[in-house]
MARSEZA-224983 format. One record per residue: x, y, z of N, C-alpha, C, O in turn. Coordinates in pm, whole numbers, plus 50000, padded with zeros to 5 digits. Example, Ala and Ser with C-alpha at 12.3 -4.5 7.8 and 13.67 -1.06 7.14 Angstrom:
2
513194943150780512304955050780513204967050780514244966850846512854977550708513674989450714512905000350787513415011450804
//
This chain:
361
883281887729791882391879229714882541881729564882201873229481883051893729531883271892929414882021896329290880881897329336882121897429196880681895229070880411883729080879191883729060880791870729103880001856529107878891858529186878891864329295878121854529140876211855729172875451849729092875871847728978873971844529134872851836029087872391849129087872371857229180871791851228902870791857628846869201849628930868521853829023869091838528857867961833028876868031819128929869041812428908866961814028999867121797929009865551796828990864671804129035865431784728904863821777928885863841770628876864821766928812862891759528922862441745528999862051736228834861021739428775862931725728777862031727328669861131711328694860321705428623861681708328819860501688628823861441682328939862321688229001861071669828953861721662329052861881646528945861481642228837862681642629053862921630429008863061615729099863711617429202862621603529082862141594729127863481588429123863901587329008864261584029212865421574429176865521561029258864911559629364866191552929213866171539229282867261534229294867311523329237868371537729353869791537329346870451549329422870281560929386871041546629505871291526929610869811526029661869521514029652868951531729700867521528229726866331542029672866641553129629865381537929687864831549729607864421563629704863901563429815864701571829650864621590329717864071595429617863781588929517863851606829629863421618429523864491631429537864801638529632864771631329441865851647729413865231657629322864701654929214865381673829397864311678929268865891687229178867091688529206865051690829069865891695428958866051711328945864971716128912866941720228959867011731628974867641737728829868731733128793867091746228758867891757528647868781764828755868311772628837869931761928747870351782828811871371792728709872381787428663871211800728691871361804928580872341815528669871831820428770873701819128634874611825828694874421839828641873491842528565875361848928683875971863628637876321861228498875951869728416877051849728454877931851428333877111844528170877401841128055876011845528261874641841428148874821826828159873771822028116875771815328201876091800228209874631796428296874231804228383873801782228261872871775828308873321765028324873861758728233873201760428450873771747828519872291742128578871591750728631871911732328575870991720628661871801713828771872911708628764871151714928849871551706928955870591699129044869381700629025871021690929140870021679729200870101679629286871171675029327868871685329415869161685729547867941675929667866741677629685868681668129715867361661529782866701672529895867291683029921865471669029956864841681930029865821680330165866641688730201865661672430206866931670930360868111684430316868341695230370868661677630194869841684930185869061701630204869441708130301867941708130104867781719930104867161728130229866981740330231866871718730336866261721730413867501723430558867351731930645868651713630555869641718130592870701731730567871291738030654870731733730425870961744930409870581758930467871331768630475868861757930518868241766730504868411767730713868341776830795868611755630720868971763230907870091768430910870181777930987870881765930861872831772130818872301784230784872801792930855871831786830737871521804030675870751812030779871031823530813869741804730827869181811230915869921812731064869361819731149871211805831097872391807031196873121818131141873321829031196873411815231051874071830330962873791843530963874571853030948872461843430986871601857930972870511858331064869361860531024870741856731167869821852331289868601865231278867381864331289869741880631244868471891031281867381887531169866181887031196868011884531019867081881730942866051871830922865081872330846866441861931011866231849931039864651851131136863651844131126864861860131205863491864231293863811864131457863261871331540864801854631481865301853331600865671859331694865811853631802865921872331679866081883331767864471888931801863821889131905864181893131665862751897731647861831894331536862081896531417860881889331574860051876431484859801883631377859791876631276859481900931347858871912531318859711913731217859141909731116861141918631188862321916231141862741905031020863511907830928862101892131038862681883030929861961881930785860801880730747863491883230713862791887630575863261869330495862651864830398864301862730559864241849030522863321839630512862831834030610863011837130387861811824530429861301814630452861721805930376860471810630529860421800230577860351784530477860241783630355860431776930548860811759230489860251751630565860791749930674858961744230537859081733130648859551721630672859961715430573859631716130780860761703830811860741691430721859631689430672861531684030692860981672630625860011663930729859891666030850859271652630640858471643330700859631634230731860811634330699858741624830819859361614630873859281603630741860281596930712858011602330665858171596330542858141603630420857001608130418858691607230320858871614530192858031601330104858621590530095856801602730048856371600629959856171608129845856511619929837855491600629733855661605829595854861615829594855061624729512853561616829702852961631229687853461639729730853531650229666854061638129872854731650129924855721654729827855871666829813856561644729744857441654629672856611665029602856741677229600855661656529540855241664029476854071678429511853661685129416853781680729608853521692029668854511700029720854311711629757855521694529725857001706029795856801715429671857241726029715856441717729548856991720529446856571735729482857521743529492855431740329501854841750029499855971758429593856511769229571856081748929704856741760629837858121761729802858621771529857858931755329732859921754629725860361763129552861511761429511859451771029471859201776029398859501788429449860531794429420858591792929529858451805429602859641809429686860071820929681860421795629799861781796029844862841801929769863671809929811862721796629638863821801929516863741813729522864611820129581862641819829462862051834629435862711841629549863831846629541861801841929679862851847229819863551849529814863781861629811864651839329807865751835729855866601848029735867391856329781866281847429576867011860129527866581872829551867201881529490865811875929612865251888629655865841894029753865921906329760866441884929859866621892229984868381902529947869131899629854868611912130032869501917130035871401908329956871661897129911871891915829969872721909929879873891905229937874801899429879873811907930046874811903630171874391885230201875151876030234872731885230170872201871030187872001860630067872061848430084871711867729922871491863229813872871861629762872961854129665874011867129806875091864529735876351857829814877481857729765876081852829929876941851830006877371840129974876661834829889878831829830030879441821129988878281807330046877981797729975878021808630118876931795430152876081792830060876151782030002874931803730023874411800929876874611796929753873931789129687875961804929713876731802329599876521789529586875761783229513877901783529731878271771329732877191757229714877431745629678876311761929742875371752229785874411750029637873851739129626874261759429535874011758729407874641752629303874151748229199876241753029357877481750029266877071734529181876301726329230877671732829063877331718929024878351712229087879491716929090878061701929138878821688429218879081678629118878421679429015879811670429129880251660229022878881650729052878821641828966877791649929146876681642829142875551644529039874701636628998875851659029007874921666328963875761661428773874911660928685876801659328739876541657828611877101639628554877741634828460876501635428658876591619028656874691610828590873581610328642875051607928509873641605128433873151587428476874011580328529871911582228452871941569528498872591564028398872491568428284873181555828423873991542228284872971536228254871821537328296873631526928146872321517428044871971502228164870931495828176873541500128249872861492228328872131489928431872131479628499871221503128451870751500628568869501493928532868901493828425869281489328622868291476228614866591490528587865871491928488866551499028742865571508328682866461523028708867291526528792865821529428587866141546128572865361554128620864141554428605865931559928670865051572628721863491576728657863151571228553862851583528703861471585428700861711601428662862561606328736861281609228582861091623028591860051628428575859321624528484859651639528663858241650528679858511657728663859261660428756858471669828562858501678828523857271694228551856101695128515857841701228601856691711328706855741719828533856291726028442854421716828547853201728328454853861733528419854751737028496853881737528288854461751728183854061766128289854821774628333852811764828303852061777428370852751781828491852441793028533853871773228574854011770128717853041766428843853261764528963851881766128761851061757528901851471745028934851711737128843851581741629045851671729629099850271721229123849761727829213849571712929101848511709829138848811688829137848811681329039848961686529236849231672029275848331663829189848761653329141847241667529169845821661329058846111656228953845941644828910846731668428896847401667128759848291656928753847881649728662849041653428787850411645028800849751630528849849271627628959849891622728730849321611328745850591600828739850521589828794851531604528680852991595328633853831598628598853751610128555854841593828590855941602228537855811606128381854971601928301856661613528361856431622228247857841616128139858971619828172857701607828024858201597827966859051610527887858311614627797860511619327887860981626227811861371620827643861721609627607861161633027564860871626427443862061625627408862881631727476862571616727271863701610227230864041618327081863261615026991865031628127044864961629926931866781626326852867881623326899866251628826717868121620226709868771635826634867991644226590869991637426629870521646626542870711644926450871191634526403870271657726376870771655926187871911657126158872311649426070872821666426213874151669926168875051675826255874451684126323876141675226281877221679426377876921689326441876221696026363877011694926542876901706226596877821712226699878051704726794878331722426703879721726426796878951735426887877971742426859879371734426966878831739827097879601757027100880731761627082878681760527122879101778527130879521784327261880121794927278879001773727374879401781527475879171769827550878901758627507879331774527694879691760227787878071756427849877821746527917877501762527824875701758927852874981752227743873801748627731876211751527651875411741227519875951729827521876761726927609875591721527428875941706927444876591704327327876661715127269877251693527242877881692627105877161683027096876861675827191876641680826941876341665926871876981666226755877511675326691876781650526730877721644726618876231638226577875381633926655876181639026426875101632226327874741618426397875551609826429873061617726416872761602126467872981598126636872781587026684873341607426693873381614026861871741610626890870951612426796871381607026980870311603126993870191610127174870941608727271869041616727157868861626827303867751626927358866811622627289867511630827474866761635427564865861646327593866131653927685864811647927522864701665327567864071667927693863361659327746864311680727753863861680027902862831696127922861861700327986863891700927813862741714127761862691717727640863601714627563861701724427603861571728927489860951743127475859761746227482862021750927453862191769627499861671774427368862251772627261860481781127386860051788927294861021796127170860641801727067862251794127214863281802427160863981794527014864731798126922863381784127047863721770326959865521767727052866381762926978865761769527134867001764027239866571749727306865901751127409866731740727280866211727027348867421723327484868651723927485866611720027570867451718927719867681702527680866571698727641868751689827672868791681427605869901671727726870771676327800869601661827714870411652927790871171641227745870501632227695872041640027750872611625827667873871617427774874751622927840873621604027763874301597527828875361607528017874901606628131876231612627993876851618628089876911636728034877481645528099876241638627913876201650627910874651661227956873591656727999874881671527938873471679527919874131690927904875261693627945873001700727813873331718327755871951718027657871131709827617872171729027648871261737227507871561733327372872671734027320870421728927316870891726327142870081730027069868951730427118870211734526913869361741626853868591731526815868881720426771867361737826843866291725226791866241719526616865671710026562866941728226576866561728526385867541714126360867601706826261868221713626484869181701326471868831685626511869501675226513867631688526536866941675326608865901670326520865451679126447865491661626510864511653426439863311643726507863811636226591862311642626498861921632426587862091617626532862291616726411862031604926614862531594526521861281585326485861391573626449859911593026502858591583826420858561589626308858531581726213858561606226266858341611226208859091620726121860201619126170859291630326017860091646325978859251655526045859761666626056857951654026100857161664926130857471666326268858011657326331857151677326317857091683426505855261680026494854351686826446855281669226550853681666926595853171683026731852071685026783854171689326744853431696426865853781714426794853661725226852854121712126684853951727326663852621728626607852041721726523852171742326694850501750026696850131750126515850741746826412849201754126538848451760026386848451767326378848221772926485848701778326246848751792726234847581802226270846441800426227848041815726377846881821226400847301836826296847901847626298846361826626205846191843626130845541861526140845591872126078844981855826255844191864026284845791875626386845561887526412847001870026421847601873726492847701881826593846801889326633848971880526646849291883726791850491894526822851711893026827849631906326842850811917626861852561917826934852751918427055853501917326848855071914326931855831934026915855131944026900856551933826919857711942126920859081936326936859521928227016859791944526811860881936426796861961943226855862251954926829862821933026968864011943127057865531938227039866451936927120865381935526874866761932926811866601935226649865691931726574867571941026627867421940026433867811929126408868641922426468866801925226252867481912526233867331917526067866391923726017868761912025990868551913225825868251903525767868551894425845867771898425662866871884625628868081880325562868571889025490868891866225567869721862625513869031850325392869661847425290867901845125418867051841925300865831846525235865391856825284865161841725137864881851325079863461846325170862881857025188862991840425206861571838125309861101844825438860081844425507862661853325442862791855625600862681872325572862981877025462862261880025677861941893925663863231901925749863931896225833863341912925720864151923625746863451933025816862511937525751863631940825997862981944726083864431954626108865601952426075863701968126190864761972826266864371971426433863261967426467865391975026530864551972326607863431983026723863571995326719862681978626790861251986426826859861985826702858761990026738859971981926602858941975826536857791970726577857971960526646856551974126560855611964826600855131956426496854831960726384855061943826532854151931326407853811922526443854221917826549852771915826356851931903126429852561892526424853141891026316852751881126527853021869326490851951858826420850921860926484851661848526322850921840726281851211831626296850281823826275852011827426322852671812126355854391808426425855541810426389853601801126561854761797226622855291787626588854651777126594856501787526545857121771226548858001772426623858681782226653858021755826676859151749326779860581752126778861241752226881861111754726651862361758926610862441773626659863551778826672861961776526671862631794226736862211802326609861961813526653862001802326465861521810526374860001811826341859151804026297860011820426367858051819926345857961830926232858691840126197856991826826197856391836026080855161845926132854101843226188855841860626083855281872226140855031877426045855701874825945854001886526039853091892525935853171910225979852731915826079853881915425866853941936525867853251940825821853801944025716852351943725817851281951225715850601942825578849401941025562851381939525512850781930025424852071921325381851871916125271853281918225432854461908825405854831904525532855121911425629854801891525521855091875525569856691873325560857501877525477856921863425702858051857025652858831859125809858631866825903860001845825775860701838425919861281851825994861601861425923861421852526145861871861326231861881852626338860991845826390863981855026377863631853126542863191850426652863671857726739862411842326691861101849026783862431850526945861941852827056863411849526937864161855027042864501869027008865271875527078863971873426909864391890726881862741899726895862291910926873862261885526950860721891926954860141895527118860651888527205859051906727166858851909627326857761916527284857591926827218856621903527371855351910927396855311928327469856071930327564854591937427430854691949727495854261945627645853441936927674855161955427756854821957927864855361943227937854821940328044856301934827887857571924727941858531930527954858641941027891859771925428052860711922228065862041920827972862611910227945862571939127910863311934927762864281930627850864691919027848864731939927935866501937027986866291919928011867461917027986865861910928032866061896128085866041886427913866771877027880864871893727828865161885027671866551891627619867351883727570866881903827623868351910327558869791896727673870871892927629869341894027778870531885727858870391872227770871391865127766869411868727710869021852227682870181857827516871131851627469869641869527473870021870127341871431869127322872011862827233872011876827425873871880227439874441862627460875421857727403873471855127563874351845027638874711833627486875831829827451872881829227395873021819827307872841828727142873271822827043872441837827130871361844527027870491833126909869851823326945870571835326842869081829426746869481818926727870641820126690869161807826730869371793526663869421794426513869081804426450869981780526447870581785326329868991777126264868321768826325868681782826119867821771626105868011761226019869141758325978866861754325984867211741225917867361745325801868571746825787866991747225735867761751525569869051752925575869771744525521869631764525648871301769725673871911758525732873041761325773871481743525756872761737825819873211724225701872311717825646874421721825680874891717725587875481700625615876521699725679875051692625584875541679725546874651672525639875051662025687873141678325679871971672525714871641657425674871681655825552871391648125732871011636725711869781632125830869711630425951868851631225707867611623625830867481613625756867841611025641866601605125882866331588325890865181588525831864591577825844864411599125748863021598125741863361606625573863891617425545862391589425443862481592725328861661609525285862171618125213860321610225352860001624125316860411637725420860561636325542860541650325352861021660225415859851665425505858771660125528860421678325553859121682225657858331692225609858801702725564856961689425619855781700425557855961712925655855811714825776856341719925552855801734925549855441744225500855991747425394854401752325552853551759525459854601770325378855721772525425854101777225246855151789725194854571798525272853961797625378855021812325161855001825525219854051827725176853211835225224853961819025031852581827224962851241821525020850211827524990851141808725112850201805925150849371814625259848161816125280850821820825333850391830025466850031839925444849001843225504850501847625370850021860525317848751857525236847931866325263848201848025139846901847825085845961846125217844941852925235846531834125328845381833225447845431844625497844281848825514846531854625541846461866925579845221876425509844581885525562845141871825393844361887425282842731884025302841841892325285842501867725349841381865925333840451866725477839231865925493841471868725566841071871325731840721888025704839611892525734841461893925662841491910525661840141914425655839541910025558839271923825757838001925725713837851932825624838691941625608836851931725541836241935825436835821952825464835381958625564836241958325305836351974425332834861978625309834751981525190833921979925362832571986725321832261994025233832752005325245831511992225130831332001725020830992014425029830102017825107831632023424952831102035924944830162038824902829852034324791829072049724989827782049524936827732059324775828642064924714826722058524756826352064524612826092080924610825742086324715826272088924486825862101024500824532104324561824402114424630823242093624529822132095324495821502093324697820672099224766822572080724723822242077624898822922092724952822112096725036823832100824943824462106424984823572124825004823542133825088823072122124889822122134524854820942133024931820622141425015820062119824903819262115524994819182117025172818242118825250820752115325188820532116525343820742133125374820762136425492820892142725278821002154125297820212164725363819122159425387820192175625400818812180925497818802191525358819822193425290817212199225325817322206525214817862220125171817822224625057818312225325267819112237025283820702229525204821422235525124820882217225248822262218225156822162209225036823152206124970820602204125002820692199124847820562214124797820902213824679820252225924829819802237824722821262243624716821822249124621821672241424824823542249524761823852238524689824162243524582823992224524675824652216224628823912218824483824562214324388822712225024448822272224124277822612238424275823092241024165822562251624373823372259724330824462261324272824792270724199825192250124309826922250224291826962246524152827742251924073825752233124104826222226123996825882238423882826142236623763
//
């Protein structure tokens, strides 16, 4: 079998299609050994076939010898009708299937049936064309990972952003644009890494490269919490502008503001200014899995540093300075309590030590 192996696989939505008639296929991340992220599209028949092949494969694990014994987990059968709710309740169980399924021994998690059955298929990077009469539908699973059928009222309309300026792809999990590329986003990674779709392509692109096309602003980046939020930093980074701060790494500092782009502004003691937030790890997480994200793409580049930028939009994009964050920083800081007076100080004294204290004077 070799080092080829699935690190991870996660469920990220399903999809509604109508061509040659309509099914639902759900959408899988699987993220290999060699840090490469591939999506792929599996209808439930198909995953549920898989999953008796495996369980023929590994019968003891399977339970079949002894019910006591099986560490494979279970799947239930498809319906006789697949509706839009049932897809959409598979999500939960078939969440947890993933999870399993890399847990079990490595004879089962790594074996050629699995592999194979993850592999991208030429189905999997075939996009709808402009002529189809209707396009696909996409549901995209809670940030949180709950599944809750309630919630999910319609499909989930992916947003449209255009590129500012060329971009070369760094590795084969990214995507390339050319200025005026007009895309898909499907995620949007804290890391500022955008998961992005275009005509017959899809990969990772730096968000600093995208624009939205109503606006220059990110209508969905948060408001600054000055009051901040304890990180640790598990990469050095040297400030290559002058806004941006210089950390070694294991540092502790607050974050004050997330932005969508992957640079947030973090606050050290009393100095502000852009960092990483992929060089950043809440205490008591998972470093070894952010150090794999860091090796595979590392930091997105940002918008200032990229050169022959052109947006469709006459004003630029608001953002606050340094000096604004650091003054909101000084004025959150609680207030230092005054020192009391000789006269309160003497006062609260017992009289045995006001008579040494006028002895002394």
């Amino acid at each position: 079998m070799g080092d080829h192996f699935i690190r991870h696989i996660a469920l990220l939505g399903f999809e509604k299609r109508f061509v040659p008639s309509q099914h639902y296929v759900y959408m899988f991340l699987v993220k290999w050994q060699d840090l490469s992220e591939k999506v792929v599209y599996r209808r439930f028949t198909e995953i549920y076939e898989f999953h008796k092949i495996l369980k023929e494969m590994f019968p003891i694990e399977a339970g079949d010898i002894n019910p006591e014994n099986r560490i494979i987990p279970h799947l239930p059968a498809p319906r006789w009708f697949d509706g839009q709710r049932v897809a959409e309740s598979r999500q939960g169980t078939l969440t947890e299937y993933c999870s399993a399924l890399m847990s079990l021994p490595v004879k089962i998690s790594r074996c050629p049936h699995l592999l194979n059955f993850f592999k991208v298929r030429p189905d999997d990077l075939k996009l709808p064309t402009d002529s189809q009469v209707k396009k696909p539908e996409t549901y995209l699973m809670p940030k949180d990972g709950k599944n809750n059928a309630a919630d999910i009222t319609g499909p989930i309309i992916l947003q449209t952003y255009r590129a500012i300026a060329d971009y070369e792809k760094g590795s084969s999990s990214q995507m390339a644009l050319a200025t005026g590329d007009v895309v898909d986003v499907v995620e949007k990674n804290e890391s500022g890494w955008w998961f992005c779709q275009m005509k017959t392509k899809r990969g990772w692109v730096p968000a600093s490269y995208l624009e939205p096309l109503d606006s220059p602003d990110e209508a969905e980046d948060p408001e600054p919490n000055y009051a901040g939020e304890p990180y640790i930093t598990i990469k050095a980074y040297t400030a290559v502008l002058e806004d941006e701060i210089s950390l070694e790494e294991g540092e502790a500092i607050e974050v004050i503001h997330k932005l969508l782009d992957g640079w947030w502004v973090i606050r050290k003691e009393d100095v502000t200014g852009y960092f990483p937030s992929m060089y950043l790890q809440k205490a008591g997480q998972d470093v070894a899995q952010a150090k794999s994200q860091i090796k595979s793409r590392g930091a997105p580049p940002r918008r200032s540093s990229i050169r022959n930028a052109h947006s469709i939009h006459q004003r630029s994009r608001k953002r606050l300075s340094q000096d604004t964050y650091r003054r909101n920083s000084v004025r959150l800081q609680p207030a230092v309590p005054p020192r009391p007076s000789a006269d309160l100080i003497l006062h609260r004294c017992s009289e045995s030590t006001k008579r040494k204290l006028a002895s002394a004077v």
